[in-house]
Structures are given as structure tokens and as C-alpha cells.
N, CA and C of each residue as an Amber inpcrd file, in Angstrom:
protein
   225
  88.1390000 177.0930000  77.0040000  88.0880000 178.2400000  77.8720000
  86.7740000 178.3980000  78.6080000  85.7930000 177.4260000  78.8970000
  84.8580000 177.4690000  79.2580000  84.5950000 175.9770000  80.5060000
  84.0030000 176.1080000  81.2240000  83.7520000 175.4790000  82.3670000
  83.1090000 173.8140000  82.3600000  83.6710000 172.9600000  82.7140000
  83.1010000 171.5250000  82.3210000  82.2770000 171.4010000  82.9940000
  81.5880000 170.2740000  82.5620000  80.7200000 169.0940000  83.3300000
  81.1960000 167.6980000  83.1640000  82.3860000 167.0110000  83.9540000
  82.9720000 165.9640000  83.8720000  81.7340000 164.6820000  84.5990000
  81.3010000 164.0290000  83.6920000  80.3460000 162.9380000  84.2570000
  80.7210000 161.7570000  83.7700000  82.5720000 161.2310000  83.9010000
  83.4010000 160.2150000  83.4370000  83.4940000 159.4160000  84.7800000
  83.6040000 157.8640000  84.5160000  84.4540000 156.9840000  85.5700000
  85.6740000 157.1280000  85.1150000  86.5890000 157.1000000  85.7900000
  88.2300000 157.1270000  85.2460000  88.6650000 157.1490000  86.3850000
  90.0370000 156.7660000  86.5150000  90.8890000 156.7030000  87.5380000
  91.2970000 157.7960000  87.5370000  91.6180000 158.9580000  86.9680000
  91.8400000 160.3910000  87.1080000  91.0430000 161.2640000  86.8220000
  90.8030000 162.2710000  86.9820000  89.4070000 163.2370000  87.2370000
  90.5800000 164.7890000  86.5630000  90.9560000 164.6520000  85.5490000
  91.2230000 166.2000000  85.1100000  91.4000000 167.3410000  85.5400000
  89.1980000 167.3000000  85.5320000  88.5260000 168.7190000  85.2410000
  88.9140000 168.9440000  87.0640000  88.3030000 167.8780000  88.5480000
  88.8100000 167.7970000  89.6500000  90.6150000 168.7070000  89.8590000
  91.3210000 167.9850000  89.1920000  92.4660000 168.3820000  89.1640000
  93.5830000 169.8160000  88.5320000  92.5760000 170.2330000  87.5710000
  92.8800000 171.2640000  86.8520000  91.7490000 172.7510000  87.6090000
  91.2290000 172.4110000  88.2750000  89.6330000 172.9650000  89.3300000
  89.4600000 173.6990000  87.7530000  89.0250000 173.4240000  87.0740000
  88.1010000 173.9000000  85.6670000  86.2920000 173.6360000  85.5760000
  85.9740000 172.9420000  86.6430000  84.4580000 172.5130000  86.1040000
  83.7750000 172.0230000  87.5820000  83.0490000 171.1920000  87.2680000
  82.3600000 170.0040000  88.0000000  82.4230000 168.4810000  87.6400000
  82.7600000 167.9130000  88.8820000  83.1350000 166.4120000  88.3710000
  81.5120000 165.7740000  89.1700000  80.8050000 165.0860000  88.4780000
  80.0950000 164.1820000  89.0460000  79.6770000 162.8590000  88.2160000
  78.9490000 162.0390000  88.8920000  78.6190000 160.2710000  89.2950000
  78.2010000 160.7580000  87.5120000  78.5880000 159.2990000  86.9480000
  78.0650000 159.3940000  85.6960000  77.1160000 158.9170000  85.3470000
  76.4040000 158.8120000  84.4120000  75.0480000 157.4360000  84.2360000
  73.6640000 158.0600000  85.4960000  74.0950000 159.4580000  86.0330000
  73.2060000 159.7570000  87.1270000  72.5200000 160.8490000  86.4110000
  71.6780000 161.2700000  85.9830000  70.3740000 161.9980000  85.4210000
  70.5960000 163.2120000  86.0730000  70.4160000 162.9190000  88.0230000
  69.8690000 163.7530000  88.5160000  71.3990000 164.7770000  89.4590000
  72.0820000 164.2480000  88.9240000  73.6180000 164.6400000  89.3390000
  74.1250000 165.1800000  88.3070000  73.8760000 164.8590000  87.0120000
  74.2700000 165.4810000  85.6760000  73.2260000 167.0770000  85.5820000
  72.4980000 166.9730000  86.0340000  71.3540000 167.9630000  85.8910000
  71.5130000 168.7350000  87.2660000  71.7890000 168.6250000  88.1940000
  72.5170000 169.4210000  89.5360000  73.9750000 170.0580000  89.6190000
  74.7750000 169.3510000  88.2200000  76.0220000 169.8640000  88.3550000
  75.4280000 171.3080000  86.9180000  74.7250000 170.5290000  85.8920000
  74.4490000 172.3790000  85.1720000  73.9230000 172.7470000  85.5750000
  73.1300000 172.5880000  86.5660000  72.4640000 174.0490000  87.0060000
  73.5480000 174.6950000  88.2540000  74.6720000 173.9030000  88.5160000
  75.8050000 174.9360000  89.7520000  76.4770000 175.3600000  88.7700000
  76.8410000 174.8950000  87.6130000  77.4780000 175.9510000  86.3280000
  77.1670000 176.8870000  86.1640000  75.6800000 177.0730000  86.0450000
  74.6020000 177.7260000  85.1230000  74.8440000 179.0170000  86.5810000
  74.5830000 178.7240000  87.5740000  74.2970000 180.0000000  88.3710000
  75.7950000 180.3450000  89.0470000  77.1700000 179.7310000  88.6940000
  78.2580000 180.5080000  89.0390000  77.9810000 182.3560000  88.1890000
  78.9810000 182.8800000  88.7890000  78.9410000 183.9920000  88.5310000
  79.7380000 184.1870000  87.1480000  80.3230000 185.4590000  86.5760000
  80.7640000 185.1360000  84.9250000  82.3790000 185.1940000  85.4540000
  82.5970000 185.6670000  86.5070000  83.9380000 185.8920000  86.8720000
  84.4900000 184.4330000  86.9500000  83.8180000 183.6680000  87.8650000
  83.7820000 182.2810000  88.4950000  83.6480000 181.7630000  86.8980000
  82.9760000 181.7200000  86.5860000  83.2520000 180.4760000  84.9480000
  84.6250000 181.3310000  83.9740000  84.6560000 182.4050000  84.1100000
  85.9110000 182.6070000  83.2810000  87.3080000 182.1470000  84.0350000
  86.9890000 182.6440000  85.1720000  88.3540000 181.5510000  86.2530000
  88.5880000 180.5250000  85.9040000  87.5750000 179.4440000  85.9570000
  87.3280000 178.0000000  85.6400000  87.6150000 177.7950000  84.0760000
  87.1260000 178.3250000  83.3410000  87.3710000 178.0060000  81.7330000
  89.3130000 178.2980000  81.9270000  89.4120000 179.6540000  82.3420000
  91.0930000 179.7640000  81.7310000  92.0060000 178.5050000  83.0280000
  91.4360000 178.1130000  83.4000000  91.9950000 177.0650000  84.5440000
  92.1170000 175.4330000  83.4140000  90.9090000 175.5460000  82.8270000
  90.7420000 174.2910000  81.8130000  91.9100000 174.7370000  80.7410000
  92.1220000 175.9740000  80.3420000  92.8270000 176.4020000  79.0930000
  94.4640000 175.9860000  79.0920000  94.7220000 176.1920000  80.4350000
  95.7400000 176.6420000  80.9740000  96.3270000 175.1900000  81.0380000
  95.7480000 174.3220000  81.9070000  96.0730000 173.2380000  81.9080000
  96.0970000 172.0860000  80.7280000  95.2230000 172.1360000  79.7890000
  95.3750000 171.3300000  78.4030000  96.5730000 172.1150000  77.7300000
  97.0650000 173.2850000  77.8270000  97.9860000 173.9630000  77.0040000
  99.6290000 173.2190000  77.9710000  99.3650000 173.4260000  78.7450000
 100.5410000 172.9140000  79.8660000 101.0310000 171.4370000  79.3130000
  99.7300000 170.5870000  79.3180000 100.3040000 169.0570000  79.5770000
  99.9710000 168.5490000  78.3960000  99.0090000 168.8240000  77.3760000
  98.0520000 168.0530000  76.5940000  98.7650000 168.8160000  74.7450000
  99.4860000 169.9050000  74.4430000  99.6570000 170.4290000  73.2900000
 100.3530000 169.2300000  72.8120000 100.6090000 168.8110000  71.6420000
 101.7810000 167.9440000  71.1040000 102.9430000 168.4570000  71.4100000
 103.3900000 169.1880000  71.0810000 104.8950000 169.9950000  71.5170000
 104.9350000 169.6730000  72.4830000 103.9050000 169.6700000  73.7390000
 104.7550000 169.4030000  75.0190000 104.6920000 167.7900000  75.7070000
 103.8600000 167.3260000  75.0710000 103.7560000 165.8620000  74.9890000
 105.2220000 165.2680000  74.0590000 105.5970000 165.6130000  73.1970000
 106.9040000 165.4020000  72.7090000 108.1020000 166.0390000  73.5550000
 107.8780000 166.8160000  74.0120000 109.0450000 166.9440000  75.3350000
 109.0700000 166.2420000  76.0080000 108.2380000 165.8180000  76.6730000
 107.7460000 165.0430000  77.8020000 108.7910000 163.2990000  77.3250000
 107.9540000 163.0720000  76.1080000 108.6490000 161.6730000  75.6360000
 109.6760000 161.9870000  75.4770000 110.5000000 162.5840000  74.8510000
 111.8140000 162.9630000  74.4860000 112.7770000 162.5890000  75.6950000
 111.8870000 163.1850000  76.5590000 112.8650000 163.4500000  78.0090000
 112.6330000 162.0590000  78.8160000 111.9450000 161.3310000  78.1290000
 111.9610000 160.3380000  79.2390000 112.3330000 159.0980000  78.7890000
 113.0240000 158.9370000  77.0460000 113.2890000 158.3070000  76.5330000
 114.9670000 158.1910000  76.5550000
């Protein structure tokens, strides 16, 4: 329920996709340290948006129950 700092290579970007956080370059110091401090000075409204945006979406796609639907249905 709280706001990321995604600093992954991956072919899919989540936190991007779920708008829960900040996605940036990984292995970058000065990009890892520019994305907490745009965390750090959102407002509390803006990070509680963002956290229940992260909540919302791991509960949606990511619970077991619904990951076993998911297979169920596609099996």
C-alpha cells in the first residue's frame, strides 16, 4: 500500500503499468536517488493514490486464488 521505486530491467515494468511508483534505469546511483527524492516530495494524497494503485493491482492479478482462476480457465 505504499509507493515503489522500480529500478528492474525486465521486459514488463508493473509498478509503470499499475501507475503505483517510479520506474527508473537500474545499476544508476543517480536515477535511483532522483526517483526517492520525487517519492519523498509527492504529496500524502499522491503516495496514498499510488500505494492503493500498487494494492489494488497485486490483489487483482497476483493473490493465489486468482492466479488459480486464471490457470483453471485456461487449462
Amino acid at each position: 500500500g505504499v509507493p515503489i521505486l522500480h529500478a528492474v530491467e525486465a521486459a514488463n515494468d508493473p509498478v509503470r503499468e499499475a501507475d503505483c511508483g517510479l520506474s527508473v534505469m537500474p545499476e544508476d546511483a543517480a536515477a535511483i536517488s532522483e526517483g526517492l527524492i520525487k517519492l519523498a516530495a509527492l504529496g500524502v494524497r499522491e503516495r496514498k493514490h499510488k500505494g492503493a494503485n500498487g494494492k489494488r493491482f497485486v490483489e487483482e492479478r497476483h493473490i493465489i486464488s486468482r492466479l488459480a482462476e486464471r490457470f483453471l480457465a485456461a487449462v
